[in-house]
MARMIGU-392054 format. One record per residue (C-alpha): residue number from 0; x, y, z. Coordinates in Angstrom, 1 decimal, padded with zeros to 4 digits. Each point is the difference from the previous one (the first is absolute). Last residue first. Layout:
<lumzas>
<voti:NUM; xx:X; yy:Y; zz:Z>
...
</lumzas>
This chain:
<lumzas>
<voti:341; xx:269.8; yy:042.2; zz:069.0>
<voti:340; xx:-002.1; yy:-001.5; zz:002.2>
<voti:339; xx:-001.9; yy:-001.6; zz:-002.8>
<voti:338; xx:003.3; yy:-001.5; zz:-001.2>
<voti:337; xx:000.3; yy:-001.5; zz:003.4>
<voti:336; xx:-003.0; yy:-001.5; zz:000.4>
<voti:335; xx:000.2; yy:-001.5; zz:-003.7>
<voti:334; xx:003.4; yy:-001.6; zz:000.1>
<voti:333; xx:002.0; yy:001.8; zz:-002.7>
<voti:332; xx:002.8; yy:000.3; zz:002.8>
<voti:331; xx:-000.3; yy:-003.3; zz:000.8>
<voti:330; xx:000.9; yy:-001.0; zz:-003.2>
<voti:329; xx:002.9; yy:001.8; zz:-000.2>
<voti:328; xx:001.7; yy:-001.0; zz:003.5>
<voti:327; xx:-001.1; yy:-003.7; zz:-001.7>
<voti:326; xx:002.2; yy:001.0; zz:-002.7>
<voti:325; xx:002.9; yy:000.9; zz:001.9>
<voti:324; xx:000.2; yy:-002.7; zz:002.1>
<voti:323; xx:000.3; yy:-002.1; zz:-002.8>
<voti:322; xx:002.9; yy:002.1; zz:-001.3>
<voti:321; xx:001.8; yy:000.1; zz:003.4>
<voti:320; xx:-000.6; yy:-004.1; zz:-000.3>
<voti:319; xx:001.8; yy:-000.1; zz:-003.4>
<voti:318; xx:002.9; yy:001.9; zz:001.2>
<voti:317; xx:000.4; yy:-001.8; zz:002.9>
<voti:316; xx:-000.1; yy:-003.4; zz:-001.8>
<voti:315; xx:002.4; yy:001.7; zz:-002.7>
<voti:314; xx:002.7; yy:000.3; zz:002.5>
<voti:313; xx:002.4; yy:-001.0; zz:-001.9>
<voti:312; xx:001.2; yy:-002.5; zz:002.3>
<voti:311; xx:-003.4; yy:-000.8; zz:001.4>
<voti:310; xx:000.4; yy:-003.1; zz:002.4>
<voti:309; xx:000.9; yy:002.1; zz:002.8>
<voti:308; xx:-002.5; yy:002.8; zz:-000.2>
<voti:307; xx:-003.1; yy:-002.1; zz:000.9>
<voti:306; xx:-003.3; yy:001.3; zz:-001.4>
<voti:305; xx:-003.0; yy:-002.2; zz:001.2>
<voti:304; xx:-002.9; yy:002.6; zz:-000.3>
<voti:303; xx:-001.1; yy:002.8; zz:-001.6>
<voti:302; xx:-003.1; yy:001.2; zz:001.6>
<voti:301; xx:-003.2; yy:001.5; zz:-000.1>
<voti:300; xx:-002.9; yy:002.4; zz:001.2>
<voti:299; xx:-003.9; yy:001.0; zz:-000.6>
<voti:298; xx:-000.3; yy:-000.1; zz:-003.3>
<voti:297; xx:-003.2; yy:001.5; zz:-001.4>
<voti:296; xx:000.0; yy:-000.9; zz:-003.9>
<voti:295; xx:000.8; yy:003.2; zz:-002.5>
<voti:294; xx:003.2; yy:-001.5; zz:-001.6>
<voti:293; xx:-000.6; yy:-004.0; zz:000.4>
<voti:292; xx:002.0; yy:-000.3; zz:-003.7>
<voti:291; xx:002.7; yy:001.3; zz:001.5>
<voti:290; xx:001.1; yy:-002.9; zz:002.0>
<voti:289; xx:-000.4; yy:-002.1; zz:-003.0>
<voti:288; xx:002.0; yy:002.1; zz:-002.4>
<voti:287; xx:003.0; yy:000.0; zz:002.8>
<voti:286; xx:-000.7; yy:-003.7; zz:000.8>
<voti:285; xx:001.0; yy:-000.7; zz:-004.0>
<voti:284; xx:002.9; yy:001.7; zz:000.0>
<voti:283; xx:001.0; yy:-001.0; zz:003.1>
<voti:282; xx:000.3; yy:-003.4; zz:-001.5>
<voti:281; xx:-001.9; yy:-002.9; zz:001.3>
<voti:280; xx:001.7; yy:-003.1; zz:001.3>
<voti:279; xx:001.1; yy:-003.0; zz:-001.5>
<voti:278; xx:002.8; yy:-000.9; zz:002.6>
<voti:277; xx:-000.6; yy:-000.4; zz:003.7>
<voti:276; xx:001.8; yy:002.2; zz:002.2>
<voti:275; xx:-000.7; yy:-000.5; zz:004.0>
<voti:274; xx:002.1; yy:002.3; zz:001.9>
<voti:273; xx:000.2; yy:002.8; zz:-002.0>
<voti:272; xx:002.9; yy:002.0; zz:-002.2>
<voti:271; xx:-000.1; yy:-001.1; zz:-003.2>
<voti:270; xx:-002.7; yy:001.9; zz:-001.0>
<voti:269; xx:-000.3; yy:000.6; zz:-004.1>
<voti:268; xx:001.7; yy:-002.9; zz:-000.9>
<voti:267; xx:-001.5; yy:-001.6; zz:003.4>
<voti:266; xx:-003.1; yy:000.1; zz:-002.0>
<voti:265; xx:-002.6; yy:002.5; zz:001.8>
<voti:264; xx:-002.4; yy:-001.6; zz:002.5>
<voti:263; xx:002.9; yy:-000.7; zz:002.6>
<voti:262; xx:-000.1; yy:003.8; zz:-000.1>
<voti:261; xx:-003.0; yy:-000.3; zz:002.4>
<voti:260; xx:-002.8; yy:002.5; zz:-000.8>
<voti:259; xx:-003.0; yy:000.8; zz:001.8>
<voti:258; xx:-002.8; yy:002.2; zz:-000.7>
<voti:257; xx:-003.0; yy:000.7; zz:002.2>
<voti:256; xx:-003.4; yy:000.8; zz:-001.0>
<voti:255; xx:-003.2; yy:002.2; zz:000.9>
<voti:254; xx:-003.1; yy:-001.0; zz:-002.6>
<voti:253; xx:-000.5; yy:000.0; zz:-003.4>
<voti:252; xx:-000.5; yy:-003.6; zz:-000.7>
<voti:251; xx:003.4; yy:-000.9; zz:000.5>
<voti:250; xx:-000.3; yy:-003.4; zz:-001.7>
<voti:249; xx:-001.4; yy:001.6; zz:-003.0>
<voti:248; xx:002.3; yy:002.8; zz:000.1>
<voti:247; xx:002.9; yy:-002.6; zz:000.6>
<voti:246; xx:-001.4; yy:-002.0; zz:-003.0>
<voti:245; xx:-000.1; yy:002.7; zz:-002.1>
<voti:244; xx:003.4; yy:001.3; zz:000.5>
<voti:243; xx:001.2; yy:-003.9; zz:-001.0>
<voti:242; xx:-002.0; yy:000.2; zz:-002.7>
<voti:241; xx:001.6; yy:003.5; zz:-001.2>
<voti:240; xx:003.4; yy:-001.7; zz:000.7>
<voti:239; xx:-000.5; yy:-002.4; zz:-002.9>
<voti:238; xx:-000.1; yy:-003.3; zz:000.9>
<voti:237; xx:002.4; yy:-002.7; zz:-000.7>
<voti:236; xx:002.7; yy:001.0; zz:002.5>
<voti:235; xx:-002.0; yy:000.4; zz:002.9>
<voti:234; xx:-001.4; yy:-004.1; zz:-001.0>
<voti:233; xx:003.9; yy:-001.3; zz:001.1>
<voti:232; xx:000.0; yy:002.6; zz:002.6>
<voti:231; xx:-002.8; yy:-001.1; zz:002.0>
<voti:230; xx:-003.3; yy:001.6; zz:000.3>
<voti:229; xx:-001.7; yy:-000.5; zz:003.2>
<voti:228; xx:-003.7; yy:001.6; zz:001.2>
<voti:227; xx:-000.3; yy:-000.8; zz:003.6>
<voti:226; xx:-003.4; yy:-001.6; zz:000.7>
<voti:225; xx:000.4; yy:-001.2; zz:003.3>
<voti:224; xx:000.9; yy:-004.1; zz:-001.3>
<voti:223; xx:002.2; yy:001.3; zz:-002.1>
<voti:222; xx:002.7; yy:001.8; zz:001.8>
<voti:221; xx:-000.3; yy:-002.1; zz:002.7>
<voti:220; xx:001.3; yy:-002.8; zz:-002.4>
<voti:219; xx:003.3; yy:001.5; zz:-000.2>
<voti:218; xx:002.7; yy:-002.0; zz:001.4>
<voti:217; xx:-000.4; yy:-002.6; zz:-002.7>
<voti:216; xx:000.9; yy:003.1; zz:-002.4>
<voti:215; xx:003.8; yy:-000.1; zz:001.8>
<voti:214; xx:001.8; yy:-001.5; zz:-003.2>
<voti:213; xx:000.4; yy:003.6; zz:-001.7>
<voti:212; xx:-002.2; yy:002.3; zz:-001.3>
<voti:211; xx:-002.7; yy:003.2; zz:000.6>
<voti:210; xx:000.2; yy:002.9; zz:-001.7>
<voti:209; xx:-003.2; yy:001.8; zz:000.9>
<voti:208; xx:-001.9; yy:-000.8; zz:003.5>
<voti:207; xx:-003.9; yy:002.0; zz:-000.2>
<voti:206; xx:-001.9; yy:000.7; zz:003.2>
<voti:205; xx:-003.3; yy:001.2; zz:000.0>
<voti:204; xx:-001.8; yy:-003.8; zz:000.4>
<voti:203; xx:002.7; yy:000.1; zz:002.7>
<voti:202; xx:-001.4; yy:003.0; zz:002.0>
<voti:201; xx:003.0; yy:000.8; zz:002.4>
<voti:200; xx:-000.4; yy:001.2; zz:003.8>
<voti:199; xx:-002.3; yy:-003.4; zz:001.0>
<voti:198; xx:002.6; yy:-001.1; zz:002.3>
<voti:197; xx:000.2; yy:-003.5; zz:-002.5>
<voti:196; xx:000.5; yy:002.3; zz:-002.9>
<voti:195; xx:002.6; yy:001.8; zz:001.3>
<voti:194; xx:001.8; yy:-003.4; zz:001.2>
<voti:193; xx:-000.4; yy:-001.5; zz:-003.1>
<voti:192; xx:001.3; yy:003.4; zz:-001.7>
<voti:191; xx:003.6; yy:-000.6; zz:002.1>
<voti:190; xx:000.5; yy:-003.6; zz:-000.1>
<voti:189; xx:003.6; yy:-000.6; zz:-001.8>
<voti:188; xx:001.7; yy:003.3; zz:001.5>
<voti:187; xx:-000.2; yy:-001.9; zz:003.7>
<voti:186; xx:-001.9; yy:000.6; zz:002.6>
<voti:185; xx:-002.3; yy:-003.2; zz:001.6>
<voti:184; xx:003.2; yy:-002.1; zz:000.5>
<voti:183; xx:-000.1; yy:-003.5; zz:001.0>
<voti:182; xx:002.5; yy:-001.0; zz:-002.6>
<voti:181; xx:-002.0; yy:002.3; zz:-002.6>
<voti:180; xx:-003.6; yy:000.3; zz:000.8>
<voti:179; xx:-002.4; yy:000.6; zz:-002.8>
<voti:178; xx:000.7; yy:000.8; zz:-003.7>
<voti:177; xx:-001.4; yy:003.5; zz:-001.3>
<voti:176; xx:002.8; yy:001.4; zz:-001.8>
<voti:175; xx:-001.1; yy:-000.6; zz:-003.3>
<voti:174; xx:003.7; yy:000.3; zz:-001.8>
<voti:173; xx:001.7; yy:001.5; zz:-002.7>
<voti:172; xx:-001.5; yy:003.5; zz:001.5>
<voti:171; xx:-002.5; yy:002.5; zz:-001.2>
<voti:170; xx:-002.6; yy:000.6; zz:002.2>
<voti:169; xx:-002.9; yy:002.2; zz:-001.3>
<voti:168; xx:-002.4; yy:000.3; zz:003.8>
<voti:167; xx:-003.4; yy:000.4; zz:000.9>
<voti:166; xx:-000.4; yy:002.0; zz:003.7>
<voti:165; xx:-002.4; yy:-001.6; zz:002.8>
<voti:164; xx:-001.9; yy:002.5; zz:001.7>
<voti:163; xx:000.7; yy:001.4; zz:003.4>
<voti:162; xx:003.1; yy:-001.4; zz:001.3>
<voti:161; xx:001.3; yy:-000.3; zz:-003.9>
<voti:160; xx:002.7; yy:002.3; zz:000.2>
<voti:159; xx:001.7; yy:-001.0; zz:003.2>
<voti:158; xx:-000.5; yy:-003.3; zz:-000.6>
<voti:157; xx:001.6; yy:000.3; zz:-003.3>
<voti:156; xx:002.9; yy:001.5; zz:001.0>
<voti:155; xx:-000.1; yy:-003.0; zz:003.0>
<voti:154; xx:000.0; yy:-002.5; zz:-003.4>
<voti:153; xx:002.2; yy:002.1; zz:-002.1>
<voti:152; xx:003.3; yy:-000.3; zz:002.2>
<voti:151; xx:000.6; yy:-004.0; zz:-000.3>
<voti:150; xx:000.9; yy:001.1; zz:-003.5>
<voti:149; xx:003.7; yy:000.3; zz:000.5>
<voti:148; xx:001.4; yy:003.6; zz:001.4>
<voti:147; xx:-001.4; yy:002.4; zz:-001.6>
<voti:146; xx:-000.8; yy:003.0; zz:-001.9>
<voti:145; xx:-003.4; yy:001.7; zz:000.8>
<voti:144; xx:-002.5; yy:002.4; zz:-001.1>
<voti:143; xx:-002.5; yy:000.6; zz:002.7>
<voti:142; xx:-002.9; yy:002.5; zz:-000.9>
<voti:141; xx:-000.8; yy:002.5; zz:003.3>
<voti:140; xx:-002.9; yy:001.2; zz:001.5>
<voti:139; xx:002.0; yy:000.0; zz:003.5>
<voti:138; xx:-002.4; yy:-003.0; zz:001.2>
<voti:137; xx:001.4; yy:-001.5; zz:-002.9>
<voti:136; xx:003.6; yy:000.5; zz:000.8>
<voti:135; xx:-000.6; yy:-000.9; zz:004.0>
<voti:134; xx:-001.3; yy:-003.5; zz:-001.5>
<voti:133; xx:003.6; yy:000.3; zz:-002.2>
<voti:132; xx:002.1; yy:-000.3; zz:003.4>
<voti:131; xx:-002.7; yy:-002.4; zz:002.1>
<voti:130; xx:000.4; yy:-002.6; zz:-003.0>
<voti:129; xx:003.6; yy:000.3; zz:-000.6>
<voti:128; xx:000.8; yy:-000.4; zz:004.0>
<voti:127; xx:-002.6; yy:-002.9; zz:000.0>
<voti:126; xx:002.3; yy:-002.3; zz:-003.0>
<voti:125; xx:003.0; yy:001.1; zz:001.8>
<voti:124; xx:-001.3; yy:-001.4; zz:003.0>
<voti:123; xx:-000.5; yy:-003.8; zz:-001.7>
<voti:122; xx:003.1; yy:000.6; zz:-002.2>
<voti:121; xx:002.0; yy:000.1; zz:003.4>
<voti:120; xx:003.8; yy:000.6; zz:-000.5>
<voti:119; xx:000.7; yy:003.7; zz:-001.2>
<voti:118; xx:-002.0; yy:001.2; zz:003.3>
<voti:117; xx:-002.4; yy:002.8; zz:000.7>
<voti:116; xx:-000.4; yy:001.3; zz:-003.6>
<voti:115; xx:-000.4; yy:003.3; zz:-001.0>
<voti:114; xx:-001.7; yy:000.3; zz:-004.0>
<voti:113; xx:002.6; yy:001.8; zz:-001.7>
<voti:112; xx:000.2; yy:004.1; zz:-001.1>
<voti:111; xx:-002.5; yy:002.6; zz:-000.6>
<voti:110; xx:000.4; yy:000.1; zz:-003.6>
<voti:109; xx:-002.3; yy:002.8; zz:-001.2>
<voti:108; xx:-002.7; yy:001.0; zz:-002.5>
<voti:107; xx:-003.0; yy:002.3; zz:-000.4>
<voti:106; xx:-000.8; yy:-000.1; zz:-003.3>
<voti:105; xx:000.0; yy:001.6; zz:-003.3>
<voti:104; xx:003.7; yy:001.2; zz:000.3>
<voti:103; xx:001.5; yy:-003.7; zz:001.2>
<voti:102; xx:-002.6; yy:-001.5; zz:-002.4>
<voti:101; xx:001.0; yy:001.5; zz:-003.1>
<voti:100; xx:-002.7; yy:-001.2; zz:-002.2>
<voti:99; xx:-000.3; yy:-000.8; zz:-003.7>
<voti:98; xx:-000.9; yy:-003.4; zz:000.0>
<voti:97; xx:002.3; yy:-001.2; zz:-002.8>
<voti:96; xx:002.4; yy:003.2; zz:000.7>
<voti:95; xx:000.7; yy:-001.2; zz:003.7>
<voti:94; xx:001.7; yy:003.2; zz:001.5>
<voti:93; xx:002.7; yy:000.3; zz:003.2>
<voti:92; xx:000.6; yy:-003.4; zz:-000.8>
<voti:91; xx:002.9; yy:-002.1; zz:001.3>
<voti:90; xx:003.7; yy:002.4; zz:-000.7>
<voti:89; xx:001.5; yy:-002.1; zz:002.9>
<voti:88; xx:-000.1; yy:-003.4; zz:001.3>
<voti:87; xx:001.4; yy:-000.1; zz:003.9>
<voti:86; xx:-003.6; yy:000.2; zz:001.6>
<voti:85; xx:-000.4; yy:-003.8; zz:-001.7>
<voti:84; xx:002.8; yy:-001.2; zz:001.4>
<voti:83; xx:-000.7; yy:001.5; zz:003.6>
<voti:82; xx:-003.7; yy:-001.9; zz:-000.3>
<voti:81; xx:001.8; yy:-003.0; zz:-001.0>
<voti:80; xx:002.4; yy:-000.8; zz:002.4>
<voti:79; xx:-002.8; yy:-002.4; zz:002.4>
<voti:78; xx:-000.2; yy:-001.8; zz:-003.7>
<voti:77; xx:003.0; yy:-001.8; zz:000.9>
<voti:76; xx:-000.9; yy:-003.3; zz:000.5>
<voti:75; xx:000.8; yy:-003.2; zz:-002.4>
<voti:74; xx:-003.3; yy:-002.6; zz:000.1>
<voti:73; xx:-002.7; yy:000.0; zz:002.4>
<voti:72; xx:-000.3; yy:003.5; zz:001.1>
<voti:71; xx:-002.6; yy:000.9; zz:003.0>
<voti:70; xx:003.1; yy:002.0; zz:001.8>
<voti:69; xx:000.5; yy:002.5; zz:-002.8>
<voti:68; xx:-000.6; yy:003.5; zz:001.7>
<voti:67; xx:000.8; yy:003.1; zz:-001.2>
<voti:66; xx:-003.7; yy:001.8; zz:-000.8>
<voti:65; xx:000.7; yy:003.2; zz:-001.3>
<voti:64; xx:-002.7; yy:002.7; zz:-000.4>
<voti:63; xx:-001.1; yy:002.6; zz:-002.4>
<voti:62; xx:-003.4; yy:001.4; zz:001.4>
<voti:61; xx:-002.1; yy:001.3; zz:-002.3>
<voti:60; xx:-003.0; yy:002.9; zz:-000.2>
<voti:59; xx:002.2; yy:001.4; zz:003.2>
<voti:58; xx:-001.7; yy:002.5; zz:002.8>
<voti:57; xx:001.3; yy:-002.4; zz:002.9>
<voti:56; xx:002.6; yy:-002.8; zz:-001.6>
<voti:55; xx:002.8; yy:000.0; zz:003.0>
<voti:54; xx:003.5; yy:001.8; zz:-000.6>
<voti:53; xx:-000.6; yy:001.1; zz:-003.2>
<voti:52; xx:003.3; yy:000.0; zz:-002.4>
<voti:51; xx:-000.4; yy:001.4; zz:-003.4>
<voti:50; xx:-000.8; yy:-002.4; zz:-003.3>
<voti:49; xx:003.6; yy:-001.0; zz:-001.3>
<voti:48; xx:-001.5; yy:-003.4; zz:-002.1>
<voti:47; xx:000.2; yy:-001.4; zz:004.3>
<voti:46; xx:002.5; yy:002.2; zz:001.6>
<voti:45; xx:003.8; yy:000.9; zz:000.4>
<voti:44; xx:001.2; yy:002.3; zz:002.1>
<voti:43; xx:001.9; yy:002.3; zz:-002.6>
<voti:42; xx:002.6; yy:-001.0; zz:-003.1>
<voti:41; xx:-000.6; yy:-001.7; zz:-003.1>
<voti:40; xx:-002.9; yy:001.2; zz:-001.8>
<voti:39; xx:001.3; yy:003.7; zz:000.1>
<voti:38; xx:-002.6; yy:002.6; zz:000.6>
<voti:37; xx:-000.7; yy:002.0; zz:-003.1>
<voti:36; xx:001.1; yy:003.6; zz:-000.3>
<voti:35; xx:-002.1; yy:001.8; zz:-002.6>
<voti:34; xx:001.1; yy:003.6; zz:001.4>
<voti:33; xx:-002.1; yy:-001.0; zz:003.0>
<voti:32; xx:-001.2; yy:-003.6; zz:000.5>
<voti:31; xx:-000.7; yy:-002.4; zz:-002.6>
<voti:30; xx:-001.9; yy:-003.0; zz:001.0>
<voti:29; xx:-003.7; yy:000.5; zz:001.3>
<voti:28; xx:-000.1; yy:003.4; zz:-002.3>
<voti:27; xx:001.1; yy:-002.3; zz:-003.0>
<voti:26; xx:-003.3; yy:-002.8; zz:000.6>
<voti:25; xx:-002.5; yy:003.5; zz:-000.2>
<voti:24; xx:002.0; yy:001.3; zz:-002.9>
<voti:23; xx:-000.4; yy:-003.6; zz:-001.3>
<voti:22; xx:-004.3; yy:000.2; zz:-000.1>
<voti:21; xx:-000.4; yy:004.0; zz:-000.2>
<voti:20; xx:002.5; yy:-000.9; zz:-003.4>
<voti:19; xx:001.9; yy:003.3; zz:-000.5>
<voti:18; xx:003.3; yy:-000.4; zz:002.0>
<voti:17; xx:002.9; yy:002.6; zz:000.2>
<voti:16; xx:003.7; yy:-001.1; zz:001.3>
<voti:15; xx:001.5; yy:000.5; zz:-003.1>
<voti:14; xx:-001.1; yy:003.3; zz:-000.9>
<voti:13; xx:000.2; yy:000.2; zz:-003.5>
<voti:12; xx:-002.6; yy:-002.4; zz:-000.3>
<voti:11; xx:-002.9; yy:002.1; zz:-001.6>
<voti:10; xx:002.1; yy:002.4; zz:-002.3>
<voti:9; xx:002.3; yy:-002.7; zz:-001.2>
<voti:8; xx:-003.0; yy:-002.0; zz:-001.1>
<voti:7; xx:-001.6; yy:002.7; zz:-001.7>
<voti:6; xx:003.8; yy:000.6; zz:-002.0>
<voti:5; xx:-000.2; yy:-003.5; zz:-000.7>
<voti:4; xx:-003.8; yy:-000.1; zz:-001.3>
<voti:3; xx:000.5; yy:003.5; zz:-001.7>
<voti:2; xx:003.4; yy:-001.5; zz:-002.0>
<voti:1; xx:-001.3; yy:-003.2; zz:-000.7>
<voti:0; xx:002.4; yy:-002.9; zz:-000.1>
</lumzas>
């Protein structure tokens, strides 16, 4: 080895603790304390990918909310765990070196807790408590990023978001989810974007569905019929993820969108833990490159939906959807608005 280049190198790093890099000595002073003491991963209150605690979303960019409610299920429940799953994971972010953004030190972030719900019985109330809860996080100038509960919660998210223009959405899931009453239900998990659509809060001919399979595509005619953009899993895995990025941005159309992700859209290799697997699924491989492909597009919230604890012995499913959540936190952070507030 070169004797100059070592003894430069011992010169410049001597002191451990010292970063150079304006970009990951930025990231560092959001981690490492005094002395270069870094907080243990393990122990504290824990919170959604360890952003502080807020107790209500005034003066946030984002709001990081849990949403534990599973009452619109139709196969195994469970998903009403997954928000304290998911605040479980440790060691998620602080930096995302593909996009190059610390969002927890770039923006102004906190977990400020569940979504209050009058009763753990009445899906029909449950459904209006989530919609009056993140209507008060809009007001507040707030972004919504959310961990659910089953996917019964994105429709009043949605009406809370959309009350004044309709939002576009990339939904990744295994299924459509825009079937109509179930058993004489109007809420369930299977009709959430049919709903949105039909309140006028999501634009369908701005909605794109991505990794959709399974026997339930007789359910899905809505889906079609208003101009919802579908791409199944079986035709996912022949194109090239820079088609599929297209498509989204062509879909999108540059205007405000919501993302949504239900780990039921992952193989259950990757996400075992969910009420409705289906096999074939994407790899979160491939949804990470996707999701980053909309860097620079205005998002205006998400969620990770469908995590249920007791089905995922390894606790993979958890893992996967901290990841997820993650990269939309990410995202939104490159949103334009709030880089130009910056």
């Amino acid at each position: 080895m070169d004797k100059k280049k070592l003894d430069a190198l011992r010169a410049r790093f001597a002191d451990g603790t010292a970063f150079f890099d304006p970009k990951f000595k930025e990231v560092a002073a959001t981690v490492f304390r005094a002395a270069g003491i870094r907080s243990k991963p393990y122990s504290g209150i824990p919170t959604l990918l360890n952003a502080p605690h807020a107790d209500g979303a005034a003066g946030l960019d984002v709001a990081l909310i849990g949403v534990p409610m599973d009452l619109g299920v139709t196969n195994r429940a469970g998903a009403r765990f997954g928000p304290r799953a998911v605040r479980t994971i440790e060691r998620i972010g602080p930096y995302n070196h593909f996009l190059a953004v610390a969002p927890l030190a770039q923006i102004k972030c906190a977990d400020i807790g569940d979504v209050p719900f009058r009763s753990r019985f009445d899906l029909t109330q449950s459904i209006a408590d989530i919609e009056a809860f993140y209507r008060d996080i809009v007001a507040a100038g707030a972004r919504p990023l959310s961990v659910g509960g089953d996917h019964s919660i994105t429709y009043p998210i949605l009406k809370a978001l959309g009350a004044r223009k309709p939002v576009g959405c990339v939904h990744i899931d295994a299924h459509c989810d825009t079937s109509g009453d179930y058993e004489g239900a109007k809420f369930h998990h299977g009709g959430p974007f049919r709903l949105a659509v039909l309140d006028g809060v999501l634009d369908p001919e701005r909605t794109i569905q991505i990794g959709i399979r399974g026997s339930a595509e007789f359910l899905w005619e809505f889906s079609y019929d208003s101009g919802m953009t579908v791409i199944h899993a079986e035709d996912f895995a022949q194109m090239p993820i820079t088609a599929v990025i297209a498509k989204c941005i062509e879909v999108l159309r540059g205007e405000p969108f919501y993302i949504s992700i239900d780990v039921d859209g992952f193989d259950p290799s990757f996400a075992p833990g969910t009420g409705t697997p289906e096999v074939g699924g994407l790899a979160p491989r491939e949804v990470q490159a996707l999701l980053r492909g909309l860097k620079g597009l205005d998002i205006v919230g998400g969620d990770v939906v469908e995590v249920a604890p007791q089905y995922d012995t390894t606790t993979n499913t958890a893992q996967l959807g901290a990841q997820m959540l993650f990269e939309i936190l990410s995202l939104i952070a490159l949103s334009p608005a709030l880089v130009r507030k910056a």
